[in-house]
N, C-alpha and C positions, 0 to 999 in steps of 0.2 A: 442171043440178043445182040446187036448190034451196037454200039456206041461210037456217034459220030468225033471225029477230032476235036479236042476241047480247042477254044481258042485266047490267045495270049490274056484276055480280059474274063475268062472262064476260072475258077480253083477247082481243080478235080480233086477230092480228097483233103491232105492238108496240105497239098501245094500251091505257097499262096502266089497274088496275082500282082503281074508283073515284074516275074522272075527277073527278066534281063533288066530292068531297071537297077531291080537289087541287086543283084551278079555286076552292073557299072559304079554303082555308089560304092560299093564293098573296097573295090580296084583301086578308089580315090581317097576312102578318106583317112581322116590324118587319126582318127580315135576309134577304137569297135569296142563299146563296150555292152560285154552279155550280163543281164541280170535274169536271175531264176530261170535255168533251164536244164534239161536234164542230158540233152546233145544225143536223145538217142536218133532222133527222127529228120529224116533226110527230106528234102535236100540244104533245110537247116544246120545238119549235124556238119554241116562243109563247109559253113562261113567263114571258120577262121582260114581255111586256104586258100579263102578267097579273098579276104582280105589284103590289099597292099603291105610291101616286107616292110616300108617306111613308117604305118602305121602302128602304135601302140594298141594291145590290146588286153583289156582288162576282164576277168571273169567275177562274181559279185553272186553268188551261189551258197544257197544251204549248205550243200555239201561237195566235195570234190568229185568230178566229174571224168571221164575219160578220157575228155575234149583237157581237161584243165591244165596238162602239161604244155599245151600249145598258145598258151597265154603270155606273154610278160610279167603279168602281175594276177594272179587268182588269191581273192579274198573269201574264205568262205564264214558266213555267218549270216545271219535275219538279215534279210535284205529293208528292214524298216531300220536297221542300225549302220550297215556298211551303206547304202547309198546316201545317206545325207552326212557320212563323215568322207567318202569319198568326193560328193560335190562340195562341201568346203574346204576341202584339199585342192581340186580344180580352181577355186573361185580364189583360194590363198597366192595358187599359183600363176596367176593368169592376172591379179591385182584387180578381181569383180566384186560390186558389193555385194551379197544375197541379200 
């Protein structure tokens, strides 16, 4: 069976779509933060090296991952309790009201 080239706007599988966009935004930005994942499955499992060295990156996960040592900061616990004590940490830090 033949299958023809998928095209940039195509997901073959669980590769999602518009890879190069997310491979540019990754390079730029100034925060990565991962909630709930398990970092096995690629080409996901690669974001944090893609991510910019200037950017901080936070992990926010049930449990420790393999990815997790490549973090700055890896929280692990219910993401219904680490992400809204993490975004009033941001919001403390940055003088935002929620």
């Amino acid at each position: 069976m033949f299958l023809p080239p998928c095209s940039p706007d195509s997901s073959p599988g669980e590769y999602p779509f518009r890879m190069d966009e997310v491979h540019a935004a990754l390079g730029r930005c100034g925060y990565f933060v991962s909630i709930g994942t398990s970092w096995n499955v690629y080409p996901v499992a690669a974001f944090t090296r893609w991510v910019s060295r200037n950017s901080a990156k936070i992990e926010l996960n049930l449990t420790e991952t393999r990815a997790s040592g490549d973090f700055d900061d890896s929280r692990i616990g219910k993401a219904g309790d680490l992400v809204p004590a993490w975004t009033e940490e941001m919001c403390v830090r940055y003088g935002i009201k929620a």
